[in-house]
C-alpha positions, 0 to 999 in steps of 0.5 A, a space after each residue: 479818436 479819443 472819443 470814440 464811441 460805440 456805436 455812435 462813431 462808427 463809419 457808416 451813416 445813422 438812418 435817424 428816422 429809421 427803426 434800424 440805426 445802422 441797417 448794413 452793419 446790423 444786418 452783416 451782424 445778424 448773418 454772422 449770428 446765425 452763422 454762430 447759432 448753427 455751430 452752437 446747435 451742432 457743437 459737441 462738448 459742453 465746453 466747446 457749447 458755452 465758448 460758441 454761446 459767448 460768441 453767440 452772446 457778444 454778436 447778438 448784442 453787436 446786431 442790437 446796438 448798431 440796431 438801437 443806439 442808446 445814449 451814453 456809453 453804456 453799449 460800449 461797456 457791454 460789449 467790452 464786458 461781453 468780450 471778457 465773457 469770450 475771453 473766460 470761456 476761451 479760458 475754460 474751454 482749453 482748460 476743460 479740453 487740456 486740464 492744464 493751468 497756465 504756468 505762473 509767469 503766463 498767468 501774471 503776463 495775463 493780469 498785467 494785460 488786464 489792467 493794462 486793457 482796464 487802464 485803455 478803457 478809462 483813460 486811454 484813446 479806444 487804438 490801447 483797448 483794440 490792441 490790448 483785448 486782442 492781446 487778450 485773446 490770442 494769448 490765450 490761443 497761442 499758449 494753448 496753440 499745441 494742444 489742439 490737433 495739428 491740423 487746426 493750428 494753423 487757423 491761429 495763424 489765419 485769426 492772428 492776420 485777420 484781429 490786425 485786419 480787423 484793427 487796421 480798419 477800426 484805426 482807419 476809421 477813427 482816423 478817417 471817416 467823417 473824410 469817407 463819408 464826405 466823399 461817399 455818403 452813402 457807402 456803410 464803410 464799417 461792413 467792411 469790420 464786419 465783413 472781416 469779423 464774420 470771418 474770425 467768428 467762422 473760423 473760431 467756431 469751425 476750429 472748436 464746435 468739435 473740439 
């Protein structure tokens, strides 16, 4: 588990003679993409505009990597780059939105968590870096859960069951998967993270493209 990399280790068998590595978890990825393009087009602000182009940003380059797979872990790191992208525009919108800065003991809370999730990337097993950049992300959601209509924060709530879906199933894949895959060669078990992250993409743009 320690060794996990993206998108090399991923549940579902590479097609190495294909030009399309990985083409279920690449095609649910371009679904999801198109699914966030549509909000991007028809979103209302220019804050909610830029938080939808990084969810936009950090999908393309998912549907790209299970697409190509370059050597390395050079992948990895763009994506992990790319969901700070999410996590600043996250920031900025609500910002934007409620002119409100963070109070001093939320903005030290969010470094520490920050080096923490740098710390995961170096020299931690990937479980630390799933937990800390949701930690991440939905501490964001939740100090600023108030300030947003009433009516959308119960999608919080929603997205919270849905991150520790998301990973409940990257910790059965790590775990699990040359056992799956065993079993069931055929069957691309990671669609269904990808399944899932559809639906944490939806209701995120659902909740802000108006915002």
């Amino acid at each position: 588990m320690s060794k996990y990399n993206f998108p090399f280790d991923t549940c579902e068998k590479s097609q190495q003679k294909s030009y399309i590595k990985q083409p279920y978890s690449a095609f649910t990825n371009l679904i999801t993409s198109i699914m966030i393009f549509y909000f991007l087009i028809n979103s209302l602000h220019i804050r909610s505009f830029f938080l939808i182009l990084s969810f936009l940003f950090f999908e393309l380059f998912h549907t790209f990597s299970h697409s190509i797979h370059i050597p390395g872990n050079i992948q990895m790191q763009i994506t992990h780059s790319l969901s700070y992208l999410i996590n600043f525009s996250l920031f900025y919108f609500f910002y934007n939105y409620t002119k409100k800065i963070p109070n001093i003991e939320f903005i030290i809370f969010y470094l520490l968590i920050i080096a923490l999730d740098i710390y995961s990337v170096i020299k931690l097993p990937m479980i630390f870096y799933l937990f800390t950049q949701a930690a991440l992300f939905l501490s964001i959601l939740f100090y600023y859960k108030n300030s947003i209509p009433k009516r959308l924060q119960n999608n919080f709530y929603i997205l919270l069951f849905l991150v520790f879906t998301i990973i409940a199933l990257f910790i059965n894949e790590m775990y699990n998967c040359t056992t799956l895959l065993n079993m069931f060669e055929n069957i691309p078990f990671h669609i269904f993270i990808e399944i899932v992250g559809f639906f944490v993409f939806f209701i995120l743009c659902k909740t802000f493209y108006k915002l």
